[in-house]
Steps between C-alpha positions, in 0.01 A plus 500: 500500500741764438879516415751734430468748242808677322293695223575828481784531721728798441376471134332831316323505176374819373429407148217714319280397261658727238811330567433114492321314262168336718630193460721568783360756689492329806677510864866436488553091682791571710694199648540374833709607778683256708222253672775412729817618651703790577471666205880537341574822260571434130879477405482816314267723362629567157195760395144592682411688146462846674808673329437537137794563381660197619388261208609562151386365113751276390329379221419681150080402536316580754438704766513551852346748743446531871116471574319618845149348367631144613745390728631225732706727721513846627309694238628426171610205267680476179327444188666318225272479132607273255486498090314207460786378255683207617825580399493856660468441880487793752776496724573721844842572672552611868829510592641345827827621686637149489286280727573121583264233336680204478315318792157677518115497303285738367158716546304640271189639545315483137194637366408373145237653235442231338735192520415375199688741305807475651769189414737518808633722729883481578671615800860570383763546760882635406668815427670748197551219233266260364554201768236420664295288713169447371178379690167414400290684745183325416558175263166450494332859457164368622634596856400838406106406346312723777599868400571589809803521730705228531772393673788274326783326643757368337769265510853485369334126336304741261777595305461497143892585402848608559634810271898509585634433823314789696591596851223386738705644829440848299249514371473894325209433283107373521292508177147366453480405155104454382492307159142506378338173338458422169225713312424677827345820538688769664494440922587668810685350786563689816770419815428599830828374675814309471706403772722168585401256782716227684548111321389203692752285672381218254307398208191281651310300218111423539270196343126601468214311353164662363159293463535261786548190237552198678848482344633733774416192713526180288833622292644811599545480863713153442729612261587800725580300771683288276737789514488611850243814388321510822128673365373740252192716522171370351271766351119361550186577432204429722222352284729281289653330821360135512419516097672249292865538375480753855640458860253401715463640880688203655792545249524858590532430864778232445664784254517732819555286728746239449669640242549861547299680173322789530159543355414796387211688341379474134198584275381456165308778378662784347494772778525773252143435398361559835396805671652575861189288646515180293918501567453539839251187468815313320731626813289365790407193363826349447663711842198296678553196354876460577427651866244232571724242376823610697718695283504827663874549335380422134203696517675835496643430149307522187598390180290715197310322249651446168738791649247756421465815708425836494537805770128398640672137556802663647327732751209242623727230542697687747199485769557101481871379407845587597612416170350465146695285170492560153628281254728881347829334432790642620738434802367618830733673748532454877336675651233503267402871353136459504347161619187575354706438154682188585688422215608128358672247282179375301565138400331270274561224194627804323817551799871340406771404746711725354240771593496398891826428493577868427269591702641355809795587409384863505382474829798353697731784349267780562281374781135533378212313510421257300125353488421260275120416419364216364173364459478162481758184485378205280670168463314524160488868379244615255557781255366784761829783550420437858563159502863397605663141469564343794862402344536874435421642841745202616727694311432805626507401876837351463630854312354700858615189748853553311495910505546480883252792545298472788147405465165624667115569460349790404367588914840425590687716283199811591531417843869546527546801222336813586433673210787721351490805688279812327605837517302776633 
C-alpha cells in the first residue's frame, strides 16, 4: 500500500558536517504540496531569502547572515544566532513598500537548531514607529523539535499584542524577533521564506477524542447532541477496542453510522522509539484494522502518541495518512500549512471557560481552526489531567454551540481544505 509522498519537494539541504552539529545533520522534511485542487498562488511573497541585503539587524545582540549551506528556497536562507540571554533577543527587519495585511495569514518556512533554546519567536507587523502588531509564530516551539525544515502557518488568532494603533492596510515593516529561553545556550535559527496567503471564509471548530474510552459513546456523544453538535472525530486504537472502560466494535459501528463520527486512527507506543520497520508495523496495523471494519474516511488520519514525533515519524507516515495530529498548541489556519503537523486546542481538568471562551472567540474573528482534544469524559473524574468533568465539557459544548462557528470532523475538514498552497 502506497500513498502520496511530499518529502523533499522543491526543498534543498546542503548542510556539511563542519557546519551542523550531528545532532541534526539530517535531510531537510519539507511540507506538503496541495493533495487537492487547483493549486492557488500565495497572496504575496514578502522575501524568498535570495537578496542579502534585504534584511537588516535591528537589535543590539545578535547576528544575522545569509547562509547557502541550508536553505528552503532558491539557494540561500537567512541565518539569525541568538545570545542565549533572555533579555537580549535577536531581531531582523525587511522592509515592505506598504503591502495590505489586514485580511490575510502568514508563511514561514523555519528551520530550528535546537528549539529548546529558544523562548518564542514573534512575527511583528507595522511600520517607522514602535506600533505594532505582534504574533506568536510558534506558541508552542515544539512545532519546530525535528531540526529540519519546517513549514509554519499562522493565524491572525496567534497574536500575542498590540503596540499603538499600527496600520495593517500598510504595512512598511516585518521583523522576526527571536528571544532565547531562560539559561539557554547560544542558537541558530534560519528562514527560508515569508510570504502572505488568503483567510478562510470562516472559522470551523473541531471535537476530537484520543484512546477510544467508552465515554465518547456513553457521555460525550449525548451531551453534544444536547446542543445540536452533530459528531466529533474519535481517535482509536486497535488492540484496546473491546477492553474495558473502551468502545467496543458494535459501538464503533453505531458511532459511524447513525450518528455521523468519524473514527480515526490511534496508537500507543511512542513512535519515536521505533525504527522505520517497527513504525511502519504501528501504521498498518491500525490502517488495516479501521479498513476491515469500514472506516475508509478515518483511516487516513492519525493522531501521534503522547504527541511525540520526530522527522522519521513525519516522513514514514506520509506513505499511509493524508493527515497526521499533534497535540503542539497553537491555532491552526485554513488551509492548513503542513497536515503532517496538525495543530490543536489540548484540553483537560487543567482547561477554564474563560480559556475556550477566548478561544472561540479567536476563531470567529479571525477564521481559524479550532480543534479541541480531549481524552476522556467522566461523570466521576479522577485526578488524571486527562480526565474532564462531564459538567465541565457541558460547559464547554454550550460555549462552541453558542460561538455559531460551524462544526465538522477531522476527514471532513481534510477532505474539503486542500492544503495551503506551497511555493515552488
Amino acid at each position: 500500500m502506497k500513498r502520496r509522498n511530499f518529502l523533499m519537494g522543491g526543498l534543498a539541504v546542503a548542510a556539511s558536517s563542519t557546519f551542523l552539529p550531528g545532532a541534526i545533520q539530517t535531510a531537510a522534511h519539507a511540507s506538503p504540496a496541495p493533495a487537492a485542487g487547483p493549486p492557488a498562488a500565495p497572496s504575496k511573497v514578502l522575501s524568498d531569502m535570495q537578496d542579502p541585503r534585504a534584511w537588516v539587524l535591528s537589535s543590539e545582540a545578535g547576528s544575522i547572515r545569509p547562509d547557502t549551506s541550508t536553505h528552503s528556497h532558491g539557494s540561500q536562507s537567512l541565518q539569525i544566532t541568538t545570545t542565549g540571554d533572555s533579555r537580549r533577543p535577536t531581531s531582523a527587519d525587511l522592509a515592505l513598500s506598504g503591502i495590505d495585511m489586514t485580511s490575510c495569514q502568514w508563511d514561514l518556512w523555519l528551520r530550528a537548531e535546537d528549539y529548546r533554546q529558544i523562548e518564542s519567536i514573534q512575527l511583528e507587523l507595522g511600520g517607522k514607529g514602535e506600533d505594532c502588531l505582534r504574533l506568536d509564530v510558534a506558541p508552542d516551539m515544539r512545532t519546530l523539535r525535528t531540526g529540519t525544515w519546517c513549514r509554519v502557518t499562522v493565524n491572525r488568532a496567534a497574536e500575542r499584542s498590540v503596540v499603538g494603533n499600527p496600520r495593517l492596510d500598510q504595512v512598511t515593516r516585518v521583523r522576526l524577533k527571536v528571544v532565547p529561553a531562560s539559561d539557554a545556550a547560544p542558537s541558530r535559527l534560519w528562514l527560508g521564506y515569508l510570504a502572505t496567503l488568503p483567510s478562510a471564509d470562516s472559522g470551523i471548530v473541531s471535537i476530537s477524542f484520543d484512546d477510544g474510552y467508552d465515554s465518547d459513546y456513553k457521555t460525550a456523544r449525548e451531551i453534544m447532541q444536547g446542543y445540536g453538535i452533530p459528531a466529533a472525530t474519535s481517535y482509536v486504537i486497535a488492540d484496546k477496542v473491546g477492553l474495558p472502560g473502551r468502545m467496543n466494535t458494535d459501538q464503533l459501528t453505531e458511532m459511524r453510522e447513525v450518528h455521523g463520527w468519524d473514527i480515526a486512527a490511534h496508537a500507543s507506543t511512542d513512535l519515536t522509539t521505533l525504527d522505520e520497520a517497527g513504525m511502519r508495523k504501528e501504521f498498518e496495523t491500525i490502517r488495516s484494522f479501521l479498513l476491515e471494519h469500514g472506516y475508509p474516511e478515518g483511516a487516513a488520519h492519525f493522531a501521534l502518541p503522547m504527541g511525540r514525533y520526530n522527522d522519521l515519524v513525519l516522513r514514514t507516515s506520509q506513505s499511509y495518512f493524508d493527515s497526521l495530529r499533534t497535540i503542539d498548541v497553537a491555532p491552526e489556519t485554513l488551509a492548513p500549512g503542513d497536515p503532517y503537523r496538525l495543530r490543536v486546542f489540548y484540553s483537560g481538568s487543567y482547561t477554564t471557560e474563560s480559556q475556550v471562551e477566548k478561544t472561540l472567540a479567536r476563531c470567529r474573528e479571525h477564521r481559524c481552526w479550532t480543534h479541541m482534544v480531549f481524552h476522556r469524559v467522566d461523570e466521576d473524574p479522577d485526578d488524571a489531567p486527562e480526565s474532564v468533568s462531564a459538567a465541565t465539557f457541558k460547559r464547554f459544548m454550550k460555549q462552541v454551540a453558542d460561538s455559531g462557528l460551524p462544526v465538522k470532523t477531522v476527514p471532513e475538514i481534510m477532505r474539503s481544505q486542500s492544503p495551503a498552497p506551497a511555493p515552488d
